[in-house]
C-alpha positions as CSV (number, residue, x, y, z in Angstrom):
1,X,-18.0,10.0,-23.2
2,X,-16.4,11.9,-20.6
3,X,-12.7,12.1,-20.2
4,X,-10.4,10.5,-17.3
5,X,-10.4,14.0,-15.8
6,X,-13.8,14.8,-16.0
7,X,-15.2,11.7,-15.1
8,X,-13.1,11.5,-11.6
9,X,-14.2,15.3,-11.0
10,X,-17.8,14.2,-11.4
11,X,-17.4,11.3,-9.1
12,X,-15.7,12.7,-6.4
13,X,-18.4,16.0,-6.2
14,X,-21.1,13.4,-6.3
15,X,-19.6,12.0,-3.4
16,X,-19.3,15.3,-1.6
17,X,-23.2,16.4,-2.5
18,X,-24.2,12.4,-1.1
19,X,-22.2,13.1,2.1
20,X,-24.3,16.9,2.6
21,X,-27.5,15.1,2.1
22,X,-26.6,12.3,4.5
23,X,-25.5,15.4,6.9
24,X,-29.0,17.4,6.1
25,X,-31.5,18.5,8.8
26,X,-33.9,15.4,7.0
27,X,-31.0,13.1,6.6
28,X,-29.3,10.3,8.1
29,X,-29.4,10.4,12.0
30,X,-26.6,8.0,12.3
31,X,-24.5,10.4,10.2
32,X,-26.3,14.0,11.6
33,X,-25.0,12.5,15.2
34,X,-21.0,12.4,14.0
35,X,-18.6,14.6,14.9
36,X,-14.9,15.2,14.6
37,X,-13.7,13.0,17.4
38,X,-16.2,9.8,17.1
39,X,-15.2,9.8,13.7
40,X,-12.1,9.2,14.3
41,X,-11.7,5.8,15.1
42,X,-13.4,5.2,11.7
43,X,-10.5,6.6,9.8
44,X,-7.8,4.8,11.8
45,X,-10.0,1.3,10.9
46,X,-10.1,2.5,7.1
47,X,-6.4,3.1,6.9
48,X,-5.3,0.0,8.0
49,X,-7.6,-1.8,5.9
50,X,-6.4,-0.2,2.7
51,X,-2.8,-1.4,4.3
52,X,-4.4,-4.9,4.6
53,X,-5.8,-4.8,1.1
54,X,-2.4,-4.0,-0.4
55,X,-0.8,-6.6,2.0
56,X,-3.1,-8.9,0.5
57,X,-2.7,-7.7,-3.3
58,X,-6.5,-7.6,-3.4
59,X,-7.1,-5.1,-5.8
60,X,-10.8,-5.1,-6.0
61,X,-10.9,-5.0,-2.4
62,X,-8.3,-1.6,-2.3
63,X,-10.3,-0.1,-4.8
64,X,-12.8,-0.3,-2.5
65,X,-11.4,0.4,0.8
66,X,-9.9,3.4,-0.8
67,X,-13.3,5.1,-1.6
68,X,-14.2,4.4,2.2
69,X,-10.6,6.0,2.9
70,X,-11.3,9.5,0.8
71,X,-15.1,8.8,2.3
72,X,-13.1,10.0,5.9
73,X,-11.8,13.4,4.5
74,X,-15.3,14.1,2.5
75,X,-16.9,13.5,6.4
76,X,-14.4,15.7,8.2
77,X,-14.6,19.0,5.5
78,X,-18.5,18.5,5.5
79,X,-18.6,18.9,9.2
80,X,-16.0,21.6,9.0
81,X,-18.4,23.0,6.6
82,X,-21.4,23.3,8.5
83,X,-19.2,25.1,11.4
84,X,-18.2,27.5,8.6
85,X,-14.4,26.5,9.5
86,X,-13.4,25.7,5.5
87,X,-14.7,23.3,2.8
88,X,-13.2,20.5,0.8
89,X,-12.2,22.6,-2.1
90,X,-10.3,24.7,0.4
91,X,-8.4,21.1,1.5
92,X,-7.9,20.4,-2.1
93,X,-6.5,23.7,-2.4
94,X,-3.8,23.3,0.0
95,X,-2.6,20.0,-0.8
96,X,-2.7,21.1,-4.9
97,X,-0.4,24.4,-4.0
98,X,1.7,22.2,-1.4
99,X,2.6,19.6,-3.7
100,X,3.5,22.1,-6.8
101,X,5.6,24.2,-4.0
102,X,7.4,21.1,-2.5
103,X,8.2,19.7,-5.9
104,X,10.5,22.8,-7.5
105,X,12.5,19.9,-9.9
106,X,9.1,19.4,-11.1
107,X,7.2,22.6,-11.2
108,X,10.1,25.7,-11.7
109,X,13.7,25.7,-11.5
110,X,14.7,23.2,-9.1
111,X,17.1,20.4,-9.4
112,X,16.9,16.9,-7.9
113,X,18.4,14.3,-9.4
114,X,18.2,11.3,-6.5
115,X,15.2,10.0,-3.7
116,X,17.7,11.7,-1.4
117,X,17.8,15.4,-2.7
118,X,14.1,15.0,-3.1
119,X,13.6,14.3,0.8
120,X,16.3,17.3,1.3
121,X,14.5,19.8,-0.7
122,X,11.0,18.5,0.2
123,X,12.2,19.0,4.2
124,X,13.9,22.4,3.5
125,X,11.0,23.6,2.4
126,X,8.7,22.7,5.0
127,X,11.2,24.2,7.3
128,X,11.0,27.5,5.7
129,X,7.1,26.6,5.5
130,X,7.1,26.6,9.6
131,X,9.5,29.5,9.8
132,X,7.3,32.4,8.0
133,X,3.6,31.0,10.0
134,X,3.5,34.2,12.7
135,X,2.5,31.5,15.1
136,X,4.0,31.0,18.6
137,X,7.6,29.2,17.6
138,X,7.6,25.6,18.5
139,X,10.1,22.8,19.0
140,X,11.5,20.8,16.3
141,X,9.2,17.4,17.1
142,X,5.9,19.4,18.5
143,X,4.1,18.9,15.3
144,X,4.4,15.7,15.4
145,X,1.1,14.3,16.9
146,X,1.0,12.6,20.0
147,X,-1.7,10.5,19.2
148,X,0.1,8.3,16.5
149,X,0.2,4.6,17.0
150,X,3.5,4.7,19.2
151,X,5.7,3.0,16.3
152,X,4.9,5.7,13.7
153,X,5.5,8.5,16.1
154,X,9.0,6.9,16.5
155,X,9.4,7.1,13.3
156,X,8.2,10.2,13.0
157,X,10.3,12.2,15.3
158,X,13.4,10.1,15.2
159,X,13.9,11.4,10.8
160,X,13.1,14.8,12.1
161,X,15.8,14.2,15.0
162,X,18.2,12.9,12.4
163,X,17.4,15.5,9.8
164,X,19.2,18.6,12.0
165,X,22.1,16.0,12.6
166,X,21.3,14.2,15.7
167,X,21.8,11.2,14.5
168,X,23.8,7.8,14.5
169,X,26.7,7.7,11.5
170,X,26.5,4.2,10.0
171,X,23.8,0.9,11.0
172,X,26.7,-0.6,12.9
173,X,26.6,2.1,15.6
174,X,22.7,1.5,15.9
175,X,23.8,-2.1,16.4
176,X,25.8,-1.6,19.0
177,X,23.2,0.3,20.6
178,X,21.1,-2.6,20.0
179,X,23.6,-4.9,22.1
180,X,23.8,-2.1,24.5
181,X,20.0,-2.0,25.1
182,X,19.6,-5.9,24.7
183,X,21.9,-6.4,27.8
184,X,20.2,-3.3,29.6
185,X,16.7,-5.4,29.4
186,X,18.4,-8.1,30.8
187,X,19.2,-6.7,33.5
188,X,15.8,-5.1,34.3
189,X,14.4,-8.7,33.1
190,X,16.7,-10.0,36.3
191,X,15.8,-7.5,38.4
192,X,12.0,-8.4,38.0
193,X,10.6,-4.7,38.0
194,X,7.8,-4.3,36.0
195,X,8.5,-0.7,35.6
196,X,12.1,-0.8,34.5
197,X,11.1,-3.5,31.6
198,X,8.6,-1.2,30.1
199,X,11.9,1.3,30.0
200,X,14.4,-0.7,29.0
201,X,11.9,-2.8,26.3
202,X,10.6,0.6,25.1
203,X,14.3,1.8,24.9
204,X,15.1,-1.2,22.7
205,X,12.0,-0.7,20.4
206,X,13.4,2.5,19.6
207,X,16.7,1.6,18.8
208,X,15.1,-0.8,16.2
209,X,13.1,1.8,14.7
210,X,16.4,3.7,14.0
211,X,18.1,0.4,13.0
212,X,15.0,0.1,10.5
213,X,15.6,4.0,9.2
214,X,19.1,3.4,8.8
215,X,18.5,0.6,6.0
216,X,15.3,2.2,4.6
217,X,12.9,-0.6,5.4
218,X,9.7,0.7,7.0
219,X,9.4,-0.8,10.4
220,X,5.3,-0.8,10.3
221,X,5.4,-3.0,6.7
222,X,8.2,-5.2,8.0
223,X,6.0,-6.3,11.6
224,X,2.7,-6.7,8.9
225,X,4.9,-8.7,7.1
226,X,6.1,-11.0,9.9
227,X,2.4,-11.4,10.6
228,X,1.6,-12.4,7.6
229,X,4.0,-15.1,7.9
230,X,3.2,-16.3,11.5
231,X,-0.7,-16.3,10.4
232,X,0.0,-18.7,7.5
233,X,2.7,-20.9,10.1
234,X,0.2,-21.0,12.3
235,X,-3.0,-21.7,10.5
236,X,-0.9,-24.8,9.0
237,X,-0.2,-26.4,12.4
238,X,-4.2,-26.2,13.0
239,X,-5.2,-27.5,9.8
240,X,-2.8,-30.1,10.3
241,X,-4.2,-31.2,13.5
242,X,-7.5,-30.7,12.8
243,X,-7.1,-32.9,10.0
244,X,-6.4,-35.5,12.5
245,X,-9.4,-34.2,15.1
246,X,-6.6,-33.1,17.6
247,X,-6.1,-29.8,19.5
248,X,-3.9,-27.5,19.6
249,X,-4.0,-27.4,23.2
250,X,-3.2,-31.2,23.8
251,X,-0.6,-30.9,21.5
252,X,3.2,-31.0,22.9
253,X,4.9,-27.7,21.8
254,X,8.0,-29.7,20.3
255,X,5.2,-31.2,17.8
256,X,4.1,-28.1,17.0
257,X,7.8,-26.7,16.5
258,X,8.3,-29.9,13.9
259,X,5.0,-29.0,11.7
260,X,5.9,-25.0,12.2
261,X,9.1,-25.8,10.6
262,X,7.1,-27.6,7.7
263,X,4.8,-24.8,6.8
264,X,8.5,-22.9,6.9
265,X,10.2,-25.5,4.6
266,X,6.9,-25.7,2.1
267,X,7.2,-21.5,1.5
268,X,10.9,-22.0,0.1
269,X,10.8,-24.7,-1.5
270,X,7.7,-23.3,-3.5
271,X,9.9,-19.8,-4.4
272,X,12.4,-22.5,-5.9
């Protein structure tokens, strides 16, 4: 019987030789017809639904999605392949030697002893990383990509801000920016310009997204959670009407308020 290593080196080269057939001259046209930007909205789908499967605790279900998730990078280094760029053992490569270089408590002589130090190190390194490439020297956020969903690129660029000091000092500043910005909108809410909304609203995301960095909850899981929540909330009110063949849209909204707050009331009394 083959061992745990074995076995998963086995699997994943089978998956590799499947996707090179599927990519053949006499292969699948579907598949023959991809390249590197139609593909791409394929692996934005799979990552959210590996998010969705963990949201869920579906286990089978991640198991799953996260062989159609390592399916995306086998695609991508296959193409790259045929163009004679690199190869998937060149990507496994660079994230093998990355992680053993970014890991120094681990690997050699370093010393981390908290989450924090880790993070320090980790973006120390990947400064020094940056500095010795003999390409053209870029600003601190230019790496980060553009084409992010805009609440991860917040993220994204408002750590890296933080990390050379630009940066709030405690959450109750960033709350007093969120005031600040709060009465801001207001004003452009009163003002009734579409265009100074957007500003002020987008001004007022950002803040949050800072607030959220500040006490170490991740702004993305936090929404998804609040989703969850307003899904189940919300799916109680219909089955609640339709159990007495009404519709939601004849419904008064203060009716709607009163069995909302029920499905709110039956989730804490069941954590009891």
């Amino acid at each position: 019987m083959e061992d745990a290593p074995q076995a998963t080196g086995a699997g994943f080269q089978r998956l590799v030789e499947i996707m090179a057939r599927l990519r053949a001259p006499d292969g699948c046209p579907w598949d023959r017809e991809q390249t590197f930007d139609s593909i791409k909205k394929y692996t934005l789908e799979e990552t959210y639904e590996v998010l969705d499967a963990i949201d869920r605790r579906d286990w089978d279900d991640l198991r799953d999605e996260l062989g159609d998730f390592l399916l995306q990078a086998v695609f991508y280094a296959q193409m790259a392949s045929e163009e004679k760029l690199f190869d998937i053992n060149g990507s496994l490569d660079a994230i093998n030697e990355k992680l053993v270089r970014r890991h120094p408590h681990i690997f050699a002589d370093g010393d981390a002893k908290t989450e924090a130090d880790v993070k320090k190190r980790w973006d120390e390194i990947k400064a020094q990383e940056r500095a010795g490439k003999t390409e053209k020297p870029q600003g601190l956020l230019a790496t980060v990509p553009r084409a992010l969903p805009a609440l991860v690129e917040a993220q994204q660029i408002t750590s890296r801000a933080a990390g050379v000091g630009f940066d709030w000092r405690n959450p109750e500043e960033v709350l007093e920016k969120l005031n600040e910005e709060l009465a801001e909108f207001d004003v452009a809410r009163k003002s009734a310009s579409q265009s100074e909304m957007e500003d002020e609203l987008g001004d007022l995301l950002f803040v949050i997204v800072n607030l959220a960095r500040f006490v170490k909850v991740d702004p993305e899981q936090a929404l998804r959670r609040t989703n969850t929540k307003f899904r189940s909330r919300f799916g109680y009110i219909e089955q609640r009407l339709g159990d007495q063949n009404r519709k939601l849209s004849d419904t008064p909204v203060e009716e709607m308020e009163q069995l909302w707050q029920e499905a709110k009331n039956q989730k804490s009394q069941s954590k009891l």
